[in-house]
PyMOL commands that place a pseudoatom at each C-alpha (Angstrom):
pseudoatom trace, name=CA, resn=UNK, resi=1, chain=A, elem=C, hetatm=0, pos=[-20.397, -0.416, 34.927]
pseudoatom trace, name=CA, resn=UNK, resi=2, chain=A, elem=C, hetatm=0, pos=[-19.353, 1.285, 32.055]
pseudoatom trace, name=CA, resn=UNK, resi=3, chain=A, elem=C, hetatm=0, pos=[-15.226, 0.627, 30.549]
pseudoatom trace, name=CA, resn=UNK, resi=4, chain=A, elem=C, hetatm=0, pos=[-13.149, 3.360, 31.564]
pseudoatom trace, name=CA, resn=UNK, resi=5, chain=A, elem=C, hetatm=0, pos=[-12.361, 5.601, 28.002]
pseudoatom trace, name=CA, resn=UNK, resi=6, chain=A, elem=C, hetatm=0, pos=[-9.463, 4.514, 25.957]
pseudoatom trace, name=CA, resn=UNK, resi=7, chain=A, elem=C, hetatm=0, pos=[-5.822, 6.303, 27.313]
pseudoatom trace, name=CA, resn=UNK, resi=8, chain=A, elem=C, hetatm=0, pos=[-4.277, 5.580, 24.030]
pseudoatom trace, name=CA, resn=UNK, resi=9, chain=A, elem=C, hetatm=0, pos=[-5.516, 4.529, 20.592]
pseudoatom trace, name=CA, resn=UNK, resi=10, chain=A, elem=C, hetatm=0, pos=[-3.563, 3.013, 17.610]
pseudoatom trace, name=CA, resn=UNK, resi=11, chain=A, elem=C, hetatm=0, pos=[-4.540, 3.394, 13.555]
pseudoatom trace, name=CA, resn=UNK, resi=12, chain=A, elem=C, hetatm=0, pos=[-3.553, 0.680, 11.535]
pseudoatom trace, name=CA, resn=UNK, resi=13, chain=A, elem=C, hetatm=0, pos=[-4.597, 0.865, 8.216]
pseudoatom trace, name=CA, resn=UNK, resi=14, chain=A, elem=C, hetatm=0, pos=[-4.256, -2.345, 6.485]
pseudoatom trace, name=CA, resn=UNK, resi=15, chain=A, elem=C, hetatm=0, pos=[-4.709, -4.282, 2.715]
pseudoatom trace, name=CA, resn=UNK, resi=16, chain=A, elem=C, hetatm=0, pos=[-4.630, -7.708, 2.321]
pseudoatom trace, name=CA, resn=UNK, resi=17, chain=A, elem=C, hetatm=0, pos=[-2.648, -8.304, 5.642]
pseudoatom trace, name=CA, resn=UNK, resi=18, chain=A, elem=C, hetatm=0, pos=[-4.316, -11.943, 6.436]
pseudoatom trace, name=CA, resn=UNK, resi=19, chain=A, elem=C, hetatm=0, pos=[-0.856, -13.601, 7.688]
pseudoatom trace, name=CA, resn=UNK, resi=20, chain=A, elem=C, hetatm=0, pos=[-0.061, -10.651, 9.878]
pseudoatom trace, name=CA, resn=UNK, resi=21, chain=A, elem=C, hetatm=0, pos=[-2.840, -9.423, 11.523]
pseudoatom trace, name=CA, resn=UNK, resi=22, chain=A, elem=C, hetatm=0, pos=[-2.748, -11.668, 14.588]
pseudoatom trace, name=CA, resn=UNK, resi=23, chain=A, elem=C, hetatm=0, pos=[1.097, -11.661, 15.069]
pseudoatom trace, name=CA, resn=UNK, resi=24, chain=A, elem=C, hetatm=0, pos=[1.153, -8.102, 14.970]
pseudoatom trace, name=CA, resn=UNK, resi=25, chain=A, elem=C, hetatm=0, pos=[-1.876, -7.507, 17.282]
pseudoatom trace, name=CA, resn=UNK, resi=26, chain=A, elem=C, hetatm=0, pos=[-0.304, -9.560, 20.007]
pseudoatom trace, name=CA, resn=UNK, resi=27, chain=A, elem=C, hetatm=0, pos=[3.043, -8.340, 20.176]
pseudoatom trace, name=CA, resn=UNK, resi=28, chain=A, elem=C, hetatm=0, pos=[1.114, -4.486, 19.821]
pseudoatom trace, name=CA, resn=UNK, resi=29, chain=A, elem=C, hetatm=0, pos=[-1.226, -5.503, 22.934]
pseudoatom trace, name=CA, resn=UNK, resi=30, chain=A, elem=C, hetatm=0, pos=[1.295, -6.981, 25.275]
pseudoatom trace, name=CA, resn=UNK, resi=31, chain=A, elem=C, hetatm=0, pos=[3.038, -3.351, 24.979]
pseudoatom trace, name=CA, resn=UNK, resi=32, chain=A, elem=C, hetatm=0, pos=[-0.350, -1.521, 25.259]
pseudoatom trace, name=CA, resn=UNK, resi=33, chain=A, elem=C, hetatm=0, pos=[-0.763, -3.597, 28.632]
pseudoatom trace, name=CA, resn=UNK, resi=34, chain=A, elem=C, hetatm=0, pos=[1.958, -2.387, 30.264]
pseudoatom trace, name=CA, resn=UNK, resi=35, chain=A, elem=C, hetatm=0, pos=[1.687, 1.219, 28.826]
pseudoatom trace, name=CA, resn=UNK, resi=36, chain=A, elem=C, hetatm=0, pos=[-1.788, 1.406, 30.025]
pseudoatom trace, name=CA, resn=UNK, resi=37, chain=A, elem=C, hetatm=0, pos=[-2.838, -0.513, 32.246]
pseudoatom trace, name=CA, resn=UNK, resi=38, chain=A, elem=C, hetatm=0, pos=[-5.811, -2.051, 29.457]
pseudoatom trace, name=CA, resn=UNK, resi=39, chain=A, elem=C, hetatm=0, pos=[-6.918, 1.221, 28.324]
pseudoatom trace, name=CA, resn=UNK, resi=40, chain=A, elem=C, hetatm=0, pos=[-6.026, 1.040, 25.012]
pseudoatom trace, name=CA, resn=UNK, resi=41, chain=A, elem=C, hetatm=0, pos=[-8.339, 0.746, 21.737]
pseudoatom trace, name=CA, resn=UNK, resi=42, chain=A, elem=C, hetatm=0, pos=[-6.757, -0.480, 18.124]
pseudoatom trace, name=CA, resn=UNK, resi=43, chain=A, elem=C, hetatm=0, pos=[-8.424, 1.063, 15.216]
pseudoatom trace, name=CA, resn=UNK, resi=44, chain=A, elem=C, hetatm=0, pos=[-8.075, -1.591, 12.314]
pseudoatom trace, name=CA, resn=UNK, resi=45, chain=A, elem=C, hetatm=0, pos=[-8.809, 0.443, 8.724]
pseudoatom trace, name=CA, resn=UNK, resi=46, chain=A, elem=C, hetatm=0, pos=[-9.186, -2.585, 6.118]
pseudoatom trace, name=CA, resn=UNK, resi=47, chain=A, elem=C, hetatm=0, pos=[-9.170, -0.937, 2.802]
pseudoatom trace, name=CA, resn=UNK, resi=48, chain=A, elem=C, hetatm=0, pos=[-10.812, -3.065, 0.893]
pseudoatom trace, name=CA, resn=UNK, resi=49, chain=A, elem=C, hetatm=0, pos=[-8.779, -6.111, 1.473]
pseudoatom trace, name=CA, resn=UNK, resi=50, chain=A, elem=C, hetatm=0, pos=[-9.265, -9.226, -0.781]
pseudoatom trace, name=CA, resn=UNK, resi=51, chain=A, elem=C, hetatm=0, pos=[-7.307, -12.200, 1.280]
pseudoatom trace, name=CA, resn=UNK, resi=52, chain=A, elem=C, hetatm=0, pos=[-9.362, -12.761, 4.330]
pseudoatom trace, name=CA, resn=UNK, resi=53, chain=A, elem=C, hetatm=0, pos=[-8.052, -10.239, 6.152]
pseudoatom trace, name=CA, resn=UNK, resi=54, chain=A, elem=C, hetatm=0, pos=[-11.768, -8.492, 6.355]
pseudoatom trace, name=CA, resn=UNK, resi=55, chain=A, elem=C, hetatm=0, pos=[-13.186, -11.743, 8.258]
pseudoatom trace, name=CA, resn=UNK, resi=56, chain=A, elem=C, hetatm=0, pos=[-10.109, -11.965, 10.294]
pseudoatom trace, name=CA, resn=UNK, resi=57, chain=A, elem=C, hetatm=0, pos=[-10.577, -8.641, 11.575]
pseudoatom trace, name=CA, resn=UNK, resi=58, chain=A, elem=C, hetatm=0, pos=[-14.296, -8.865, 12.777]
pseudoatom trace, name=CA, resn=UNK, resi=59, chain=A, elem=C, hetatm=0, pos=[-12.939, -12.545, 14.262]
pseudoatom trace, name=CA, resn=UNK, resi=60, chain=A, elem=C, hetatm=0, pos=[-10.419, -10.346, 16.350]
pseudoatom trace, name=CA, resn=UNK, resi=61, chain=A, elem=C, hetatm=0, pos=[-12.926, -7.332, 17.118]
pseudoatom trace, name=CA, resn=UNK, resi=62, chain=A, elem=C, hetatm=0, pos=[-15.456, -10.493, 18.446]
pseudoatom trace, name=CA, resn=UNK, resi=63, chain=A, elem=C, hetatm=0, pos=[-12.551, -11.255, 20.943]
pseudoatom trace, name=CA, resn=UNK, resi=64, chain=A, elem=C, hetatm=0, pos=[-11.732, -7.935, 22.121]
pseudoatom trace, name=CA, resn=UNK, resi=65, chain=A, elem=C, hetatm=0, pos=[-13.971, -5.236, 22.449]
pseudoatom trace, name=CA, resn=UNK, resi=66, chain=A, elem=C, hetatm=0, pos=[-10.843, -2.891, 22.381]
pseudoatom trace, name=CA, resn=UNK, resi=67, chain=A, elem=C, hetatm=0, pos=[-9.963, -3.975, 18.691]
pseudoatom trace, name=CA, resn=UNK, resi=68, chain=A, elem=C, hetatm=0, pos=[-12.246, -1.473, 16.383]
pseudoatom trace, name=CA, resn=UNK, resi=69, chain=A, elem=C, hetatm=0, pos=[-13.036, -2.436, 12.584]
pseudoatom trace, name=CA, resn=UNK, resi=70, chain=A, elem=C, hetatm=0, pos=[-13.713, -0.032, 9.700]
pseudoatom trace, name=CA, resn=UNK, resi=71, chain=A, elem=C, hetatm=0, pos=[-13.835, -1.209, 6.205]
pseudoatom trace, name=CA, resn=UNK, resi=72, chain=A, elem=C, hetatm=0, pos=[-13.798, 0.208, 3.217]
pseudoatom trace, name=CA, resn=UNK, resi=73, chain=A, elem=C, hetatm=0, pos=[-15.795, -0.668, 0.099]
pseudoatom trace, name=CA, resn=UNK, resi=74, chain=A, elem=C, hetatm=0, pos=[-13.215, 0.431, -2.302]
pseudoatom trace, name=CA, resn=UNK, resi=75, chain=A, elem=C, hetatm=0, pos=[-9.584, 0.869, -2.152]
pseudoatom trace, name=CA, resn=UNK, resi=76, chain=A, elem=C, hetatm=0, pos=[-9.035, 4.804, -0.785]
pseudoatom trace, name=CA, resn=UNK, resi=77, chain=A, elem=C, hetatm=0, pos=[-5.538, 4.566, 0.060]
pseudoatom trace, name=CA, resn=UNK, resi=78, chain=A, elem=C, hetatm=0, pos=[-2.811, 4.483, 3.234]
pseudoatom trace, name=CA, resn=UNK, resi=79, chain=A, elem=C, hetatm=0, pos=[-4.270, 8.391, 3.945]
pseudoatom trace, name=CA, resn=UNK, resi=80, chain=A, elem=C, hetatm=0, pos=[-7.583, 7.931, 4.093]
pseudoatom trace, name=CA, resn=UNK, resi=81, chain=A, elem=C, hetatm=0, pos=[-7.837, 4.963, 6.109]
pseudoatom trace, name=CA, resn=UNK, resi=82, chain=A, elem=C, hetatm=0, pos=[-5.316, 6.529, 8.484]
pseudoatom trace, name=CA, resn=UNK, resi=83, chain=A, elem=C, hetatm=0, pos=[-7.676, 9.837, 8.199]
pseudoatom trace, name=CA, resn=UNK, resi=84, chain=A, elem=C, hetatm=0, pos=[-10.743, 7.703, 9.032]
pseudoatom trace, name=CA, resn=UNK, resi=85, chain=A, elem=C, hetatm=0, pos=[-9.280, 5.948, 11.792]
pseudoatom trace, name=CA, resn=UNK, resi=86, chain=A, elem=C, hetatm=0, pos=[-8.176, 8.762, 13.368]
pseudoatom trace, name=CA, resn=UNK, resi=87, chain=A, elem=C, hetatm=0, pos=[-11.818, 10.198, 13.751]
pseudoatom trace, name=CA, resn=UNK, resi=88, chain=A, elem=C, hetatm=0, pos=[-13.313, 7.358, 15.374]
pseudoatom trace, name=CA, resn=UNK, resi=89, chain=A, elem=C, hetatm=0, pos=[-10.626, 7.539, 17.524]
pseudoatom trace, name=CA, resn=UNK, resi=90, chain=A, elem=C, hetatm=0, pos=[-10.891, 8.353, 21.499]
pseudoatom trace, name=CA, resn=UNK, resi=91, chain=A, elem=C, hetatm=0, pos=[-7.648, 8.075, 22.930]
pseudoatom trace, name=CA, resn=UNK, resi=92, chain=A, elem=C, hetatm=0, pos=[-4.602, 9.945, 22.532]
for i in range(1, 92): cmd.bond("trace and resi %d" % i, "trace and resi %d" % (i + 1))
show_as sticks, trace
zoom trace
């Protein structure tokens, strides 16, 4: 049985954000979880981080299925990452 599609999806674009990653991503899911229910997807945009927070990222997609990963090669900027997140996104 396939998951049910996304009801909401959040962009975070992020650089070098190792020590908050995790903090932030729980307090963000146990609001998700009551908004929807579970149908939720986070969009992480790493732009080209250089502390970890690349690794950290796939460690958290490997937990959750619902945490999506996109990084950059380079450093594009706050507006692209936002701009790329928001077309892999498929919630609203």
């Amino acid at each position: 049985m396939e998951a049910p599609a996304p009801e909401l999806s959040v962009v975070l674009p992020c650089h070098n954000e190792l020590e908050n990653l995790e903090p932030l991503l729980t307090r963000l899911q146990g609001v998700l979880e009551r908004l929807t229910v579970g149908r939720y997807e986070v969009i992480f945009v790493d732009d080209a981080s250089s502390d970890g927070s690349e690794r950290k990222l796939d460690e958290l997609h490997q937990r959750d299925p619902r945490i999506k990963v996109v990084h950059f090669s380079r450093n594009f900027g706050h507006q692209a990452a936002l701009s790329a997140g928001m077309q892999l996104s498929s919630g609203a």
